[in-house]
C-alpha positions as CSV (number, residue, x, y, z in Angstrom):
1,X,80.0,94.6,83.5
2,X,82.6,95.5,80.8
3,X,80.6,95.8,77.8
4,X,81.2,93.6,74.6
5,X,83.0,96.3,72.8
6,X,86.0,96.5,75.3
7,X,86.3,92.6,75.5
8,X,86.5,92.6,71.7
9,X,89.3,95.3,71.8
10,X,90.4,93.2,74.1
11,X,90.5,90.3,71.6
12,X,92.1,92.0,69.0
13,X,95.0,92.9,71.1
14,X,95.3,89.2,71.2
15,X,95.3,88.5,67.4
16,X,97.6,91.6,66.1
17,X,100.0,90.1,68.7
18,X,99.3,87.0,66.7
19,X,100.2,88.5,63.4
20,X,103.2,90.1,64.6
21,X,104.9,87.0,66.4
22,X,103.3,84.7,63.8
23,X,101.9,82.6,66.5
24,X,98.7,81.2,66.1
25,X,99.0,79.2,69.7
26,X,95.0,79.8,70.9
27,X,96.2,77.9,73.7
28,X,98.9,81.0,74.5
29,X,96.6,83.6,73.5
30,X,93.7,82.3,75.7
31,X,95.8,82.5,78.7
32,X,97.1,86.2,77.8
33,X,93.4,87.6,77.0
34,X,92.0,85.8,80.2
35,X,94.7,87.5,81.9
36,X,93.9,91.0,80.5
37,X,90.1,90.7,81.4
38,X,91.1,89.6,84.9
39,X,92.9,92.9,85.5
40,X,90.5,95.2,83.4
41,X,87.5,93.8,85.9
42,X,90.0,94.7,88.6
43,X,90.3,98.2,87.3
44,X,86.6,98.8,87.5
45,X,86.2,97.6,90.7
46,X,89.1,99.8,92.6
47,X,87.3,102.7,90.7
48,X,84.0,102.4,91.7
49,X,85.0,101.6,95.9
50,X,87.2,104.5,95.7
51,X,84.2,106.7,97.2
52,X,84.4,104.4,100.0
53,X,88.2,105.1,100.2
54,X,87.6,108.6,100.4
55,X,84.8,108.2,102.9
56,X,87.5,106.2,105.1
57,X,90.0,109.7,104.8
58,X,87.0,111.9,105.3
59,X,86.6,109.9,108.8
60,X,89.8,109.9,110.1
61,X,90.6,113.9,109.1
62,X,86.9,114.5,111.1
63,X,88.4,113.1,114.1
64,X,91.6,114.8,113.9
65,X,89.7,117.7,113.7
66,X,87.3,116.7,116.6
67,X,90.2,116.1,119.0
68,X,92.4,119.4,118.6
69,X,89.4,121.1,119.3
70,X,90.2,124.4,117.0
71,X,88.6,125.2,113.9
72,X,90.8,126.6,110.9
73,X,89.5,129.1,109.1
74,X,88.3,127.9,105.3
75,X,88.5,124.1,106.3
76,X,85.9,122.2,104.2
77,X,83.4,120.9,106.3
78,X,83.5,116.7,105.8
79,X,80.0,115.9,107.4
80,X,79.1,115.5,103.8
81,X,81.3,112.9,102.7
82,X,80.9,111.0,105.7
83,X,77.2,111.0,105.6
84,X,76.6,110.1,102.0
85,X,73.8,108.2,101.5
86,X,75.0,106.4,98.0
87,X,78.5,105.4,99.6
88,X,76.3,103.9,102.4
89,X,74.4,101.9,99.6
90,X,78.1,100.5,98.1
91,X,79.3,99.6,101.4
92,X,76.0,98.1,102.6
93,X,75.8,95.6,99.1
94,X,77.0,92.2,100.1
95,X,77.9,91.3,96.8
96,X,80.0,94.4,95.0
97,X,82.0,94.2,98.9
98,X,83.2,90.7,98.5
99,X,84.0,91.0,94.9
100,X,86.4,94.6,96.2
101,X,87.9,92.3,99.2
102,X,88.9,89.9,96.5
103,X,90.1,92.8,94.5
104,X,93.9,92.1,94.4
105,X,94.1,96.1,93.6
106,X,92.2,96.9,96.6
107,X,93.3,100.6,97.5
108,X,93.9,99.0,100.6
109,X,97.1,97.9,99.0
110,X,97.8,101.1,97.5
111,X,97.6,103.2,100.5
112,X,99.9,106.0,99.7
113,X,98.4,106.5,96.3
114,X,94.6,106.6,97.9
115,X,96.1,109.1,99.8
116,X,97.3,111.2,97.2
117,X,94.0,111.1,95.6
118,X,91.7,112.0,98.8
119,X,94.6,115.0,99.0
120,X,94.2,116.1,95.6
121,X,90.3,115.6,95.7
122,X,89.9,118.1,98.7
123,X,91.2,120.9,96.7
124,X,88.2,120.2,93.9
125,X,85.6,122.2,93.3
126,X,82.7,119.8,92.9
127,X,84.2,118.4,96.4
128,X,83.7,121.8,97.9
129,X,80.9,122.9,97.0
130,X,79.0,119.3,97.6
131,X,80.7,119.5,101.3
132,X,79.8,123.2,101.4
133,X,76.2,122.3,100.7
134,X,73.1,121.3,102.9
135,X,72.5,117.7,102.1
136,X,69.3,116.9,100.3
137,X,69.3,113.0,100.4
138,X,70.2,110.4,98.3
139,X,69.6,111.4,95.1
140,X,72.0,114.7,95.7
141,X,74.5,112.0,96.8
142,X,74.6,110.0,94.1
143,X,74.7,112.6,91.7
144,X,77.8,113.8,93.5
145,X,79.7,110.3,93.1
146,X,78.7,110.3,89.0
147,X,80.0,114.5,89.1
148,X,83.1,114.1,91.1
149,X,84.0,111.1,88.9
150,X,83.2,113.0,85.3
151,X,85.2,115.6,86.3
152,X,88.3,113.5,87.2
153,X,88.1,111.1,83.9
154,X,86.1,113.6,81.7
155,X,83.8,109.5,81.1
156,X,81.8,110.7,78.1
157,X,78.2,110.6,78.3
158,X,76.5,107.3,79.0
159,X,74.9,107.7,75.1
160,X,77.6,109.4,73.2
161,X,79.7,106.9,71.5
162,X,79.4,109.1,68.4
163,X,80.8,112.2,70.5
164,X,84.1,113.3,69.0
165,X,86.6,113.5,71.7
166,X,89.3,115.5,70.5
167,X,86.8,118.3,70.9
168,X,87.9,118.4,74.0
169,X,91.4,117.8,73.9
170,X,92.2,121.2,75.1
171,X,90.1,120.8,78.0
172,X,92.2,117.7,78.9
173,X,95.6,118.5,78.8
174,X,94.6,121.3,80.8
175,X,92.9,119.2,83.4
176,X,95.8,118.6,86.2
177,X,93.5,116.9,88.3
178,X,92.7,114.1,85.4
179,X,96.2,113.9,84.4
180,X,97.5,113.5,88.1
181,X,94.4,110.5,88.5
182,X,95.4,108.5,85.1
183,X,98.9,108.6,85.6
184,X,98.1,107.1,89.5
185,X,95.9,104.7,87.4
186,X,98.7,103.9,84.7
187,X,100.8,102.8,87.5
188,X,98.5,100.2,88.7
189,X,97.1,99.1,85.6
190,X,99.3,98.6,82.5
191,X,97.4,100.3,79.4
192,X,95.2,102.4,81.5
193,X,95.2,105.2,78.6
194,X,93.8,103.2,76.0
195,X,91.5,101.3,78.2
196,X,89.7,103.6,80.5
197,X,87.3,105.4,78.4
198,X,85.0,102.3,78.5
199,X,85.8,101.2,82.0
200,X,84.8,104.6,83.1
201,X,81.6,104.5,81.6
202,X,81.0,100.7,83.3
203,X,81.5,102.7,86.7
204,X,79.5,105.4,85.4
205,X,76.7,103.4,85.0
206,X,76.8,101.3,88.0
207,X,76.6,104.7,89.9
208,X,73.6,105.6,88.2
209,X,72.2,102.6,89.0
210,X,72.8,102.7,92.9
211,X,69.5,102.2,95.2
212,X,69.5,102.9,98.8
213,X,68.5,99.3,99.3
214,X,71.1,96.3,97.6
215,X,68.3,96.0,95.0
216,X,69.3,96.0,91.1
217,X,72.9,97.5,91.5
218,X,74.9,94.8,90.1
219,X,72.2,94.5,87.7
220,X,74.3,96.5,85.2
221,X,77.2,94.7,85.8
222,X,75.8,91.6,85.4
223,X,74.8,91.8,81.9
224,X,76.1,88.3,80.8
225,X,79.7,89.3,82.2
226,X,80.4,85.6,82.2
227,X,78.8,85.4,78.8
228,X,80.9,88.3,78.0
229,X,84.3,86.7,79.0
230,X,82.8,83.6,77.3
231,X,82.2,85.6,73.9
232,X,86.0,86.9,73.9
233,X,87.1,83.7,74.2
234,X,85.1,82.0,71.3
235,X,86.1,85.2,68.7
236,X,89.8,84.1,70.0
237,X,89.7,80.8,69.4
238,X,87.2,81.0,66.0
239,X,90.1,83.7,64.5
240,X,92.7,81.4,65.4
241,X,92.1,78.1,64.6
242,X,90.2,78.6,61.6
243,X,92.5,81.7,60.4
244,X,93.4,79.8,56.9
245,X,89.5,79.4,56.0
246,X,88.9,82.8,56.7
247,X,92.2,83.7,54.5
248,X,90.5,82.3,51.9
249,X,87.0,84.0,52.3
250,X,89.0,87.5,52.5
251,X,91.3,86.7,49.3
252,X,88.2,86.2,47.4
253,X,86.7,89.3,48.5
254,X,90.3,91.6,48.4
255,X,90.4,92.0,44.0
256,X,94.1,93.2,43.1
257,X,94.9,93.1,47.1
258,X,97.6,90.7,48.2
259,X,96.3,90.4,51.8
260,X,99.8,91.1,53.2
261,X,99.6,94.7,52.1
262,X,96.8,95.2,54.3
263,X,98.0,96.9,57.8
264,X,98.1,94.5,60.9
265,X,95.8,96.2,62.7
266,X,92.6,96.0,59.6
267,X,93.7,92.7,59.2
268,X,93.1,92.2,62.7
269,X,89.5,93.7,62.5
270,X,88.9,91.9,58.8
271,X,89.8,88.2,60.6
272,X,88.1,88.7,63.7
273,X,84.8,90.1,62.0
274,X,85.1,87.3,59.1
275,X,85.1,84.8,62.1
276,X,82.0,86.2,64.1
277,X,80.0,86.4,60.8
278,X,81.0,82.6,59.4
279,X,81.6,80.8,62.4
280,X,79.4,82.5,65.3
281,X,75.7,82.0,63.9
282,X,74.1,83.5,66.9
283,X,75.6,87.0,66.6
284,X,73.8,89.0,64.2
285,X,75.8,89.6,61.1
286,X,74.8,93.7,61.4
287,X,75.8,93.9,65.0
288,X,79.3,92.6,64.2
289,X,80.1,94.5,61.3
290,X,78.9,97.5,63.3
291,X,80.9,97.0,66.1
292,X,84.2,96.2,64.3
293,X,83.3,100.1,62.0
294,X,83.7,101.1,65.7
295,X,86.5,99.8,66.5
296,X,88.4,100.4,63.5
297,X,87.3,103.9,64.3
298,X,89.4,104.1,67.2
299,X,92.7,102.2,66.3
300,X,92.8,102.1,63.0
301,X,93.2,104.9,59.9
302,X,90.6,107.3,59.1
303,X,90.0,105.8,55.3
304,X,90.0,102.3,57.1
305,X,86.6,102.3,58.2
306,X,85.0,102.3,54.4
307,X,87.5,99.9,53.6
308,X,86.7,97.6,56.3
309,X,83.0,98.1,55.8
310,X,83.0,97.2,52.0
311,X,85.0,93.8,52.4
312,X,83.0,93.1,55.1
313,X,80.0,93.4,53.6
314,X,81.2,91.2,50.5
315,X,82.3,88.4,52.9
316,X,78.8,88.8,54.7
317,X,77.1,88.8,50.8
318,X,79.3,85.5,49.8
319,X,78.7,83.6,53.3
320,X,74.8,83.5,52.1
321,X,74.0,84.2,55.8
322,X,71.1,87.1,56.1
323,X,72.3,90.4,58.0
């Protein structure tokens, strides 16, 4: 559901805190990772039932309406809302409700701040304009669940992991509406701000992938997620507990470098991509090495991700394995 990038990130949270504390407990750090991916699955599911949240508001404002019996002028019509076909389709899937009831952030538990977000949300202009629209069916009303929810997280498009997004870092800080959500968010879930980019493209995804009928929705959360978790865990413990072996592979590779001048977080990247590519035979050498470029990308300096890239492919070259 969370794809294999975030669970390595994930990972190598894990094993800088390892450097750092100088303990190498994969025991400990097991615990602590297992403990992040619990809460990061959490996150995804209070965001994608939060159109059923809103749908919940949207009914009890309708009947407030209903039973004063006087219409205000400019009051956004909520027929819409309550109507929509695609927040039907969530409700109506056996499987994504039980997994929200078992939600321990259930916005059921987090009233006020559902609240706070249906109030904020009313004032939108892709709410508006969807409410102030003749529905079209359920293709119109998915489309408005993926808009309403790009325009609160600005979630980049589904195929632009090479987008750059400090192109629109104006655009952001500007956005009051995006701020307001992630600091709700924040609250809720510690590290929200350096997490939700790729939990907001999970729920992206699973939005596109809505049917009327239950059909293939959790289809794209499926993808391996046990597998996933399972992966995480086997970079963890194949960092940890063979971290002196590895030592050695990157010392030969490192000419003139004492491997202690290296920053935390590349060494980080260096042991964790050193352990995929000698220990974990069934990931393709290329795949890891490409994924760790990416991830050095995004936490690491900007002349880091040559640097990474080169020893990498020397440890890759002296393991004998084929990329």
């Amino acid at each position: 559901m969370l794809n294999r990038r975030l669970h390595r990130m994930l990972v190598l949270h894990r094993v800088y805190a390892s450097f750092q504390t100088d303990n190498y407990d994969y025991d400990y750090h097991s615990r602590q990772l297992n403990d992040e991916i619990v809460r990061l699955e959490s996150s995804f599911y209070t965001l994608a039932s939060l159109p059923i949240t809103l749908k919940h508001y949207a009914e009890v404002e309708m009947i407030n309406i209903q039973n004063r019996h006087v219409q205000i002028v400019g009051e956004v019509p909520l027929a819409n809302i309550v109507e929509n076909q695609a927040i039907l389709a969530l409700e109506n899937h056996a499987a994504f409700m039980l997994r929200v009831s078992k939600n321990r952030y259930g916005w059921h538990n987090y009233q006020d701040i559902a609240k706070s977000i249906y109030t904020k949300l009313k004032s939108n202009e892709v709410f508006i304009n969807y409410c102030s629209s003749p529905r079209k069916g359920f293709g119109e009303d998915k489309q408005f669940l993926i808009h309403l929810f790009t325009e609160i997280k600005n979630a980049p498009p589904i195929n632009g992991e090479d987008d750059d997004a400090s192109s629109d870092k104006e655009w952001i800080e500007n956005n009051t509406l995006r701020n307001f959500y992630d600091d709700l968010l924040d609250e809720l879930f510690p590290n929200w701000y350096e997490v939700k980019v790729p939990v907001n493209v999970s729920v992206t995804k699973a939005f596109q992938a809505l049917k009327e009928s239950e059909g293939d929705f959790l289809n794209i959360m499926k993808d391996d997620e046990e597998d996933e978790i399972s992966l995480s865990d086997r970079i963890l413990k194949a960092t940890l507990t063979n971290r002196e072996e590895i030592e050695k592979a990157l010392v030969n590779t490192l000419q003139n470098w004492d491997i202690e001048r290296v920053s935390v977080v590349d060494r980080a990247l260096l042991f964790m991509a050193s352990a995929e590519m000698l220990f974990l035979h069934d990931i393709p050498a290329r795949v890891t090495i490409n994924e760790y470029l990416e991830l050095a990308k995004n936490y690491s300096s900007p002349d880091s991700k040559n640097f990474i890239n080169g020893v990498l492919d020397k440890v890759l070259k002296e393991s004998g394995r084929v990329a």
